[in-house]
Gaussian input, Z-matrix of N, CA and C with variables (Angstrom, degrees):
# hf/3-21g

backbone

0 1
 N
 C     1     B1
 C     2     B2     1     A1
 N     3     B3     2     A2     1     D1
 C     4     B4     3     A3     2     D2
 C     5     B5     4     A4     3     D3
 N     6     B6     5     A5     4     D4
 C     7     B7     6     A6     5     D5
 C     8     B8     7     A7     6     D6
 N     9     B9     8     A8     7     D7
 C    10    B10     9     A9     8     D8
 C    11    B11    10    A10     9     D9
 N    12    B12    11    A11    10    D10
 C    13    B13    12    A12    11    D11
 C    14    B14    13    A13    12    D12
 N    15    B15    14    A14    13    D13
 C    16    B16    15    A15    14    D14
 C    17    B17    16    A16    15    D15
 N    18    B18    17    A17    16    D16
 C    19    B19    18    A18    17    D17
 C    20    B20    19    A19    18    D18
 N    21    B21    20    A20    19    D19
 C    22    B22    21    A21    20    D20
 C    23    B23    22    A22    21    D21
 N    24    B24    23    A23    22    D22
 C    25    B25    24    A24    23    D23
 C    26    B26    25    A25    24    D24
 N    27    B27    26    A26    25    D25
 C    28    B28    27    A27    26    D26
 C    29    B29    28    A28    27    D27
 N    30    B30    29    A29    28    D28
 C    31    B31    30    A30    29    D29
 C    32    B32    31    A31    30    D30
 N    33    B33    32    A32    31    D31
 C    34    B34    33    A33    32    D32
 C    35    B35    34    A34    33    D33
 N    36    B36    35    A35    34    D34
 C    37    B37    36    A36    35    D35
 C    38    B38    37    A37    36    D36
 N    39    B39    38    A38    37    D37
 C    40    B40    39    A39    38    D38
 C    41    B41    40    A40    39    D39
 N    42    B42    41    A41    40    D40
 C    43    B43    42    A42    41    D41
 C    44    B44    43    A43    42    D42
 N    45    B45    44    A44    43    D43
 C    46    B46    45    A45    44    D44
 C    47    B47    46    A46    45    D45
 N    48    B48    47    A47    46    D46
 C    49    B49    48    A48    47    D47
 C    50    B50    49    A49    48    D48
 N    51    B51    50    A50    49    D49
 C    52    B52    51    A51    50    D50
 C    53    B53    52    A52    51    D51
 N    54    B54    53    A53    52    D52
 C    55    B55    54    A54    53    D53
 C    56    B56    55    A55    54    D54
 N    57    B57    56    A56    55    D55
 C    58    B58    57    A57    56    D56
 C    59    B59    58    A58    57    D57
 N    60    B60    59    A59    58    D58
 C    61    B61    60    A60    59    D59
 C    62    B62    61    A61    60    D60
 N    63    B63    62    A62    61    D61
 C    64    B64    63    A63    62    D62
 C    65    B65    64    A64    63    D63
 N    66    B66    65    A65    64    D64
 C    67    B67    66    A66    65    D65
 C    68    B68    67    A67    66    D66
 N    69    B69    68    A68    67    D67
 C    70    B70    69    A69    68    D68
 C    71    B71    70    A70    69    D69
 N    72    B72    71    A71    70    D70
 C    73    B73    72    A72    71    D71
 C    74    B74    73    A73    72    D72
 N    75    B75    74    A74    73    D73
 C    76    B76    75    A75    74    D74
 C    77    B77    76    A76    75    D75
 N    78    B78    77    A77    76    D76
 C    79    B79    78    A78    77    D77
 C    80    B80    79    A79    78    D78
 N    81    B81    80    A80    79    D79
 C    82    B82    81    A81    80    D80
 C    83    B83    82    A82    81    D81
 N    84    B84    83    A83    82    D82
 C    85    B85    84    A84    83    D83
 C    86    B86    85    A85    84    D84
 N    87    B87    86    A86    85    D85
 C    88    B88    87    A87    86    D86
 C    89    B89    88    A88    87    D87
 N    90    B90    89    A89    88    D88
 C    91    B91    90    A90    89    D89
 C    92    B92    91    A91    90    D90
 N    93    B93    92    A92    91    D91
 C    94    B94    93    A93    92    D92
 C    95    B95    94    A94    93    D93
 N    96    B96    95    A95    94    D94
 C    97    B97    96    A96    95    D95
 C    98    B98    97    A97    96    D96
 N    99    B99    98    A98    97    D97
 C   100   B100    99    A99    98    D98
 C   101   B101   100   A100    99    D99
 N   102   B102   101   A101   100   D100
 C   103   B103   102   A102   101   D101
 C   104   B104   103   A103   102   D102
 N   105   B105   104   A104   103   D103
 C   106   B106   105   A105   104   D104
 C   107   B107   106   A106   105   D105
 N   108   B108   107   A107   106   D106
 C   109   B109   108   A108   107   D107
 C   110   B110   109   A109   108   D108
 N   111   B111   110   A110   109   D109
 C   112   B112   111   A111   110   D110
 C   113   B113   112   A112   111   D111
 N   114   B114   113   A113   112   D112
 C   115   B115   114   A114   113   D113
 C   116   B116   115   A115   114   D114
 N   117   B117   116   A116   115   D115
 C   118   B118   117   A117   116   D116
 C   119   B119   118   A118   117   D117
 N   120   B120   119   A119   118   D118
 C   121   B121   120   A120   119   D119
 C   122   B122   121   A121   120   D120
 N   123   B123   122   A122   121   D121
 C   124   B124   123   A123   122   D122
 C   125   B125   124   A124   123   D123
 N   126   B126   125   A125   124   D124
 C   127   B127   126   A126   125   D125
 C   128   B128   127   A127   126   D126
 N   129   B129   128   A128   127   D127
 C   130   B130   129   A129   128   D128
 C   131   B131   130   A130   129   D129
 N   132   B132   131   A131   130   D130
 C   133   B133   132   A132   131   D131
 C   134   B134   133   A133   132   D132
 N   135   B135   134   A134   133   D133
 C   136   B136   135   A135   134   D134
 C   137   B137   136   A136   135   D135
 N   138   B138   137   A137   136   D136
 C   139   B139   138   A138   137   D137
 C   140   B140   139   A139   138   D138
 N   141   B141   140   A140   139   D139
 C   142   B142   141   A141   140   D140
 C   143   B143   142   A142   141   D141
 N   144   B144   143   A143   142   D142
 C   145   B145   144   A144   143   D143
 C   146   B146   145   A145   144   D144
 N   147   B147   146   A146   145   D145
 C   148   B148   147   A147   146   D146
 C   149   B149   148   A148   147   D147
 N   150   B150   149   A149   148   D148
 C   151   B151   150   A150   149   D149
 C   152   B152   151   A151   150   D150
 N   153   B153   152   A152   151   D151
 C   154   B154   153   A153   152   D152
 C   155   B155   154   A154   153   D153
 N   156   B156   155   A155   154   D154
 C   157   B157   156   A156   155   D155
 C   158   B158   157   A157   156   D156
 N   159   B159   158   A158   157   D157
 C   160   B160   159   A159   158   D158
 C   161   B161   160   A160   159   D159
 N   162   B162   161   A161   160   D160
 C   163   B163   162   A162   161   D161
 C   164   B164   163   A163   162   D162
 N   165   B165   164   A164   163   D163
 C   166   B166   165   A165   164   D164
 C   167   B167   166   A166   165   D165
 N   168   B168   167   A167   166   D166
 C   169   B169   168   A168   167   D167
 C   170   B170   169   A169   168   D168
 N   171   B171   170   A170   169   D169
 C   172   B172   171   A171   170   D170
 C   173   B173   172   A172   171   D171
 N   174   B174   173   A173   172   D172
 C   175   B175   174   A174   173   D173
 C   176   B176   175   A175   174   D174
 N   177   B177   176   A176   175   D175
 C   178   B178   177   A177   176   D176
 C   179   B179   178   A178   177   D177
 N   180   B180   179   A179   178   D178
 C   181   B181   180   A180   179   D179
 C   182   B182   181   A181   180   D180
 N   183   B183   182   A182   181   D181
 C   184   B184   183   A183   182   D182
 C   185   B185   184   A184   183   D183
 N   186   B186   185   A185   184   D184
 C   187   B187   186   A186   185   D185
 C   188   B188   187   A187   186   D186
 N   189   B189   188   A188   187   D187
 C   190   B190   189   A189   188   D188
 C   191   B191   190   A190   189   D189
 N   192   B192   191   A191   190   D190
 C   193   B193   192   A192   191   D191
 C   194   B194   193   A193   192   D192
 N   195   B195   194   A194   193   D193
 C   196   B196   195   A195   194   D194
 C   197   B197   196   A196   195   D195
 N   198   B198   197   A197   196   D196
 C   199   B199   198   A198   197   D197
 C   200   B200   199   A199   198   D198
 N   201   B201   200   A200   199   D199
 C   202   B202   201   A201   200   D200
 C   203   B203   202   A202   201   D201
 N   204   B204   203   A203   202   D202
 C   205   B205   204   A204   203   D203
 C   206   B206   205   A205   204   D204
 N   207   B207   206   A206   205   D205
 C   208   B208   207   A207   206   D206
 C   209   B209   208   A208   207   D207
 N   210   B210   209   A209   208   D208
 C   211   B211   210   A210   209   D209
 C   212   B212   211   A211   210   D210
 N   213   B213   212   A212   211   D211
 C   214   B214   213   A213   212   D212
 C   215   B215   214   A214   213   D213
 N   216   B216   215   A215   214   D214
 C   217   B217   216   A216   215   D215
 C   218   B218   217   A217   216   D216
 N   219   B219   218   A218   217   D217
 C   220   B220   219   A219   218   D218
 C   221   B221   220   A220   219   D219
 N   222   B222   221   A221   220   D220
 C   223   B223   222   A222   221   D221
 C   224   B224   223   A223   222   D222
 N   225   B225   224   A224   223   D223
 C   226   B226   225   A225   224   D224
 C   227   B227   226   A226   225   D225
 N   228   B228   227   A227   226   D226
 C   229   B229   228   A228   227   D227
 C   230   B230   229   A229   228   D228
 N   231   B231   230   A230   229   D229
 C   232   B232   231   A231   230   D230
 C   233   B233   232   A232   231   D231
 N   234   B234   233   A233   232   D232
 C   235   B235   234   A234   233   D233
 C   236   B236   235   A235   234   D234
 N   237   B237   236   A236   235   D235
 C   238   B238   237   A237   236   D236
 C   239   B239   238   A238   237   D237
 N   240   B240   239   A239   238   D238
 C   241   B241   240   A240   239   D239
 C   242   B242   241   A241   240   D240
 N   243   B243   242   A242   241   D241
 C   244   B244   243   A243   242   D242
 C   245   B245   244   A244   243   D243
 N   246   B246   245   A245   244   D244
 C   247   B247   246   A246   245   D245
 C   248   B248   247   A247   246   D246
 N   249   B249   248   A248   247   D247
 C   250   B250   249   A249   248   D248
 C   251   B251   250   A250   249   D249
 N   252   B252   251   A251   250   D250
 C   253   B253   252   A252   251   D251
 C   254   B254   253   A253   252   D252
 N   255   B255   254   A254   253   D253
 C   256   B256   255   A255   254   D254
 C   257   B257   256   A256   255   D255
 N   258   B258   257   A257   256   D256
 C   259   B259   258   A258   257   D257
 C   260   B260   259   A259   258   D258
 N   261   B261   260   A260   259   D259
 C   262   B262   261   A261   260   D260
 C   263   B263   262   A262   261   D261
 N   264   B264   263   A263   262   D262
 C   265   B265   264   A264   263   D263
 C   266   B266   265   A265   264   D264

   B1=1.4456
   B2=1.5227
   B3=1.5281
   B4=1.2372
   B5=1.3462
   B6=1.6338
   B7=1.7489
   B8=1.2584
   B9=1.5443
   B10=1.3140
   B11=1.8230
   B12=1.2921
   B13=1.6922
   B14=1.3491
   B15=1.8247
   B16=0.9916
   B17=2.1886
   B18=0.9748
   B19=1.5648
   B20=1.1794
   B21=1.1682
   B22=1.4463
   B23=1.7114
   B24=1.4008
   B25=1.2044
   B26=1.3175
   B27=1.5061
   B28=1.6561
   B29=1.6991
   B30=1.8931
   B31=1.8787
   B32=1.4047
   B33=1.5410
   B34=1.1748
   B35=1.2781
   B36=1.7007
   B37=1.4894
   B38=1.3810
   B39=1.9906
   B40=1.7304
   B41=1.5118
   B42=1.4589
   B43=1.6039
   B44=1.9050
   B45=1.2166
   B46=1.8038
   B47=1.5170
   B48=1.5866
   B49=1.4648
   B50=1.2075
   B51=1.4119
   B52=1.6028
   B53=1.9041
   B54=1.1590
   B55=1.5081
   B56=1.6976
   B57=1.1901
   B58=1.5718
   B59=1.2142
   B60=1.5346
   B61=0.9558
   B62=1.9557
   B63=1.4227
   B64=1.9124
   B65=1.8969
   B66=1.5310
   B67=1.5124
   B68=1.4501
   B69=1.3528
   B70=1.6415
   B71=1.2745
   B72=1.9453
   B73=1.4546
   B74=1.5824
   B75=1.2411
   B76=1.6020
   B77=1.2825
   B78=1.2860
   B79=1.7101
   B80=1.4403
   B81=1.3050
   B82=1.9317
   B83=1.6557
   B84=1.0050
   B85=1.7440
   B86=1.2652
   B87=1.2630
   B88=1.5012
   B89=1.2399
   B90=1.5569
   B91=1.9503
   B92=1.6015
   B93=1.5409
   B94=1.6383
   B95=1.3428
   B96=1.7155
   B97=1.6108
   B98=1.0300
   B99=1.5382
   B100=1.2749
   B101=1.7346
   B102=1.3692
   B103=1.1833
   B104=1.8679
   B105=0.9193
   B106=1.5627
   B107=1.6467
   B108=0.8408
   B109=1.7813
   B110=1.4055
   B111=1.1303
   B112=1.9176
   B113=1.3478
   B114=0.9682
   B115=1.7180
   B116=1.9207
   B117=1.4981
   B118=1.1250
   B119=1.0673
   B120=1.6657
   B121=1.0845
   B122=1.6411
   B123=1.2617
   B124=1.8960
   B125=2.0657
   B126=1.1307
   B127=1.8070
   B128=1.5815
   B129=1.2016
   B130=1.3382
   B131=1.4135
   B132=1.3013
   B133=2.4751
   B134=1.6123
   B135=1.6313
   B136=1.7410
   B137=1.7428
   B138=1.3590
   B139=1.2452
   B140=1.5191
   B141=1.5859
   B142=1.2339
   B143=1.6508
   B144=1.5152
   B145=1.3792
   B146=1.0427
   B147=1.1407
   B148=1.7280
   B149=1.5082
   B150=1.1790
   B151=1.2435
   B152=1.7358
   B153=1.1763
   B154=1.6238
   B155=1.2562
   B156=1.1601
   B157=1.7440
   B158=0.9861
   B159=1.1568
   B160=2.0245
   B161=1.3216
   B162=1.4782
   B163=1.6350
   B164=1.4572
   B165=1.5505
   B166=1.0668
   B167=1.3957
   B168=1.7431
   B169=1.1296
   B170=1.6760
   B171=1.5661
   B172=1.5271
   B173=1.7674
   B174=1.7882
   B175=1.4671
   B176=1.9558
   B177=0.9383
   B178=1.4222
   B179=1.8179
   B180=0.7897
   B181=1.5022
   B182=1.4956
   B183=1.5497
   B184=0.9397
   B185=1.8668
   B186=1.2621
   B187=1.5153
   B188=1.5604
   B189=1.5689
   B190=2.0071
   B191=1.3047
   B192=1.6588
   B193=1.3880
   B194=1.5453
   B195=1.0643
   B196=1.4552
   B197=1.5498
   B198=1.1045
   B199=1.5295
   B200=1.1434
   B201=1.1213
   B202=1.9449
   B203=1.4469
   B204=1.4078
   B205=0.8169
   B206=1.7565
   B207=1.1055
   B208=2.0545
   B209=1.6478
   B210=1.3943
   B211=2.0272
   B212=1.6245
   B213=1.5750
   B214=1.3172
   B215=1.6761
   B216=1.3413
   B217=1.4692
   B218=1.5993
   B219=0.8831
   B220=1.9478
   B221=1.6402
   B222=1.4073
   B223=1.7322
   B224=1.5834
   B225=1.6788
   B226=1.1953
   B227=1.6977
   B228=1.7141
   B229=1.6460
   B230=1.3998
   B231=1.5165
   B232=1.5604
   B233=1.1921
   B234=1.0230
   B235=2.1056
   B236=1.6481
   B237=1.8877
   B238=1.3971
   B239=1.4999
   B240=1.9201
   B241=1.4493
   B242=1.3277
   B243=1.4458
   B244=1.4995
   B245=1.1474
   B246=1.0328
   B247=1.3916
   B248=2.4093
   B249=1.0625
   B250=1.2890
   B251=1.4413
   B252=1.2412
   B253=1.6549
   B254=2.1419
   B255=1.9288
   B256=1.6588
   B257=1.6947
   B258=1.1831
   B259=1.5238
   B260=1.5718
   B261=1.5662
   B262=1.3752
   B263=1.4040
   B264=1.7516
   B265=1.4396
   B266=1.6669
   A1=110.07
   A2=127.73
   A3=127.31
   A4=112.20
   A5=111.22
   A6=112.16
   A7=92.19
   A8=130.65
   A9=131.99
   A10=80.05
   A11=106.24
   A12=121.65
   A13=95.14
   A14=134.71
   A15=126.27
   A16=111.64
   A17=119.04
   A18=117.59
   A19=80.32
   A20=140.85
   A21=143.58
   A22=111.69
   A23=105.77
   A24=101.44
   A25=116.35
   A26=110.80
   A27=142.79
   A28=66.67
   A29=93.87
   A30=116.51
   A31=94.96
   A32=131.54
   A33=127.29
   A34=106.10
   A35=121.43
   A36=110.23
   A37=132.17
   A38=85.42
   A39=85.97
   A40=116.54
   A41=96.70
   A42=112.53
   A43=111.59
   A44=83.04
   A45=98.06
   A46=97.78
   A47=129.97
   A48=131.64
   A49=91.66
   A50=113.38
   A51=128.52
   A52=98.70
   A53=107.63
   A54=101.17
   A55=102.53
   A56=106.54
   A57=119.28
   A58=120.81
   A59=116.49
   A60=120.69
   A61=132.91
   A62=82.67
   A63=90.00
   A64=70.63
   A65=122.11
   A66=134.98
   A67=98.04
   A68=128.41
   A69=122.54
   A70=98.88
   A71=100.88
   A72=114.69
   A73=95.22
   A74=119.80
   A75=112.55
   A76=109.67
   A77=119.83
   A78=141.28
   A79=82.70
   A80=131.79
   A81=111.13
   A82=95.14
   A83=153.20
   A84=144.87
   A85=97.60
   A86=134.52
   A87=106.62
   A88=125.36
   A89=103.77
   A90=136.44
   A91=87.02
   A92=99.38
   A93=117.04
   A94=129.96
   A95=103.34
   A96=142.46
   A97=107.15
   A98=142.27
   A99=129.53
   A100=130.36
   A101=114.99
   A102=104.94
   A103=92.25
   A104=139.03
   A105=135.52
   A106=116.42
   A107=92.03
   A108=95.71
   A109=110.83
   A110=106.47
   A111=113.63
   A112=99.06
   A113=122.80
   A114=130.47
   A115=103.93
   A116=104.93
   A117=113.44
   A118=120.36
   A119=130.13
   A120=118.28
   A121=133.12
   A122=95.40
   A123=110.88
   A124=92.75
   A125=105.11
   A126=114.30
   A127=93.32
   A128=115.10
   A129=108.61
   A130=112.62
   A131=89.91
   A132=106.05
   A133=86.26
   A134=71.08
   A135=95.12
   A136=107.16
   A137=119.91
   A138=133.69
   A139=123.40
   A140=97.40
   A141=105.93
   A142=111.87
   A143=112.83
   A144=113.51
   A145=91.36
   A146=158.31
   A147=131.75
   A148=102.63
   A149=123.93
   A150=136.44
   A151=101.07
   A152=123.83
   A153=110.37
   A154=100.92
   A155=122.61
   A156=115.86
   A157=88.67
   A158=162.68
   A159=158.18
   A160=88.84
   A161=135.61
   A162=124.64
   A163=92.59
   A164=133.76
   A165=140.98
   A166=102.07
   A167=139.45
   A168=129.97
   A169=125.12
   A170=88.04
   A171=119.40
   A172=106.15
   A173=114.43
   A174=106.91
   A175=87.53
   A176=143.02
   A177=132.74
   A178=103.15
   A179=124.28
   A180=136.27
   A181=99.32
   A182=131.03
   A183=128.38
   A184=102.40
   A185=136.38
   A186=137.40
   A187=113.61
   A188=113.34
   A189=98.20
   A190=90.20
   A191=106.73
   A192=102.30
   A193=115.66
   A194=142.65
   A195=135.78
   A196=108.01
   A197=120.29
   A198=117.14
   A199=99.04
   A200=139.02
   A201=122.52
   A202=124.17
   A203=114.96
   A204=121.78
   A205=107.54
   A206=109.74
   A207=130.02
   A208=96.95
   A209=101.58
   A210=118.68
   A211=102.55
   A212=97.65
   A213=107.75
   A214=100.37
   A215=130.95
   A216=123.25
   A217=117.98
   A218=103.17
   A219=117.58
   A220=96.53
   A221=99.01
   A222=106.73
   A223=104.75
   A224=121.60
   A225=119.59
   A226=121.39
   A227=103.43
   A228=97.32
   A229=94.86
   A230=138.18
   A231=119.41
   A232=114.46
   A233=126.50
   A234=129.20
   A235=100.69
   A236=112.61
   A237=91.19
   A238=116.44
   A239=104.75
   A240=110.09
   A241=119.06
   A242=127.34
   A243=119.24
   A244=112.17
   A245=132.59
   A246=152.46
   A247=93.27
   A248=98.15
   A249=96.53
   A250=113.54
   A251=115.89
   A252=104.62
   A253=105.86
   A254=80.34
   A255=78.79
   A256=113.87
   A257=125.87
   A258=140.03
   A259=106.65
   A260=103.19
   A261=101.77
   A262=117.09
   A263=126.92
   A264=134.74
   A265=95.85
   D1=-35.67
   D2=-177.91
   D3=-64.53
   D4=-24.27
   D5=-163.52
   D6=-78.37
   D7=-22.38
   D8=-138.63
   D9=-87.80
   D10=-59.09
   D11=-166.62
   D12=-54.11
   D13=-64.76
   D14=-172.56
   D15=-51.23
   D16=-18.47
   D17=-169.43
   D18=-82.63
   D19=-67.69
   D20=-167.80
   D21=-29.35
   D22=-49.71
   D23=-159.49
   D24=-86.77
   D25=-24.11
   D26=-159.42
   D27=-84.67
   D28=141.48
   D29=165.43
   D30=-144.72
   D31=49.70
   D32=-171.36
   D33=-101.78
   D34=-19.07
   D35=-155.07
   D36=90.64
   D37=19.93
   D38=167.69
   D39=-130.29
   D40=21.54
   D41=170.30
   D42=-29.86
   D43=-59.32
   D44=-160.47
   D45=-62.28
   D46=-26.83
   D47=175.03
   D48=-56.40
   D49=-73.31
   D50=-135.39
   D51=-76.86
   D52=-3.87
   D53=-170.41
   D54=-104.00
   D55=-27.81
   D56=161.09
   D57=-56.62
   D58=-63.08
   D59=171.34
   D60=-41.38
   D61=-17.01
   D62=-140.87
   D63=-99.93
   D64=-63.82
   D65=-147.11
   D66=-101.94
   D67=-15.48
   D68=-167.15
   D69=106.36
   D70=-173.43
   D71=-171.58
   D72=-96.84
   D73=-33.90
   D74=-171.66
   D75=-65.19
   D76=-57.36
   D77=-164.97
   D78=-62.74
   D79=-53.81
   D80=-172.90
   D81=-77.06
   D82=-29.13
   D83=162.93
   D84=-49.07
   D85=-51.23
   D86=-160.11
   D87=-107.63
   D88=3.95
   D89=175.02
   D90=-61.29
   D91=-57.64
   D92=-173.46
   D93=-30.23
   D94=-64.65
   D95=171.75
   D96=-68.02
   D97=-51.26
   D98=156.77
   D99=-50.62
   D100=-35.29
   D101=-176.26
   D102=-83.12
   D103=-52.44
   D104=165.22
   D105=-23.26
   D106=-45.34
   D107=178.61
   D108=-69.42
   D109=-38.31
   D110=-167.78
   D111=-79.45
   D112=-8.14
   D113=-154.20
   D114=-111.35
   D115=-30.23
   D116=164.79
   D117=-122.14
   D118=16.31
   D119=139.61
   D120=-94.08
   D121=16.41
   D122=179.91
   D123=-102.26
   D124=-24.56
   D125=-174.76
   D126=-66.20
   D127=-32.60
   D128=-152.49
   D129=-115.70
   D130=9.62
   D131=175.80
   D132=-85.85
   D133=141.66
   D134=-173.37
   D135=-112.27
   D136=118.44
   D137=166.20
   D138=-48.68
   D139=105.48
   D140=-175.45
   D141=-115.36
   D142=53.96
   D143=-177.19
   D144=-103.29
   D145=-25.56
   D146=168.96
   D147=-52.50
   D148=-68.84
   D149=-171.28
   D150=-49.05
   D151=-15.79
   D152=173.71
   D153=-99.82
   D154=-30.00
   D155=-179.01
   D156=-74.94
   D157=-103.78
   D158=-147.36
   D159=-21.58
   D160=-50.44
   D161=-140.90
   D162=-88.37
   D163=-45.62
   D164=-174.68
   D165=-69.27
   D166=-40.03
   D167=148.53
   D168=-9.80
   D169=-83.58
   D170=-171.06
   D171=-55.90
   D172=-32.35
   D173=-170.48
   D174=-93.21
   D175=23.50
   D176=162.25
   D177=-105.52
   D178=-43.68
   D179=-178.56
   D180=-63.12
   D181=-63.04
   D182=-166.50
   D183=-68.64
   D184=-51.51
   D185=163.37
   D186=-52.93
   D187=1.12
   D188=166.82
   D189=-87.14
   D190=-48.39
   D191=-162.40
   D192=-60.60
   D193=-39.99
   D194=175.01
   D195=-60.12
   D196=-41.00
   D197=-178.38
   D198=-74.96
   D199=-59.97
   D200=154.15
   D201=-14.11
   D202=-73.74
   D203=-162.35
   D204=-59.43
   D205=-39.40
   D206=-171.02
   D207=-62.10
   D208=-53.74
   D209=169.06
   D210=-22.15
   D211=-80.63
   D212=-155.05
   D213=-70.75
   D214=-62.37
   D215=153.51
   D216=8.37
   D217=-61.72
   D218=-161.69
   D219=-86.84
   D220=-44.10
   D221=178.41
   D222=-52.03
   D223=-60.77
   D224=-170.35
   D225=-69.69
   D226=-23.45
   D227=179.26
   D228=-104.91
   D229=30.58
   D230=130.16
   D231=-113.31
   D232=14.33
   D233=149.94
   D234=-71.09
   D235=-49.37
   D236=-159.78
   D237=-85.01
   D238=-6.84
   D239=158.99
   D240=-68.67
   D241=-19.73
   D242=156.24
   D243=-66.09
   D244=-69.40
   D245=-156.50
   D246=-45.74
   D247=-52.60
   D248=-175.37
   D249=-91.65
   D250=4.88
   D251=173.64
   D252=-92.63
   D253=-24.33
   D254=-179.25
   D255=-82.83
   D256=-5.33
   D257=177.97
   D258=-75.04
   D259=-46.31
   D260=-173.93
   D261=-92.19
   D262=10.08
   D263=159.57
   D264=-64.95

């Protein structure tokens, strides 16, 4: 655990010794290849914030219009519930 803390702290450039040393030659090869991969597979994520602002666009536009639409709905069948309670006085 101390070698682990001492690699930690050491920024000299002897990681790849001390990680060999500590885990083997494979386990530091593939510590290696794994952190390389993650490193170019974040290089290679593709920005899709236009494409979320359009969607968040499109889901505000589409929720006026239903609450619009529900508005006037309720608006017109309590006019025509007026409309017919005063017909049938």
């Amino acid at each position: 655990m101390n070698q682990v803390i001492e690699m930690e702290k050491q920024e000299n450039g002897k990681s790849w010794a001390m990680a060999r040393s500590r885990w083997g030659k494979r386990a530091a090869k593939v510590g290696t290849a794994v952190a390389a991969m993650g490193s170019s597979a974040m290089a290679l994520a593709v920005d899709h914030t236009a494409a979320i602002s359009a969607a968040q666009t499109d889901a505000t536009t589409n929720t006026t219009a239903a609450v619009t639409a529900v508005i006037g709905i309720a608006a017109i069948v309590m006019g025509v519930g007026i409309v017919l309670k005063l017909i049938n006085r």
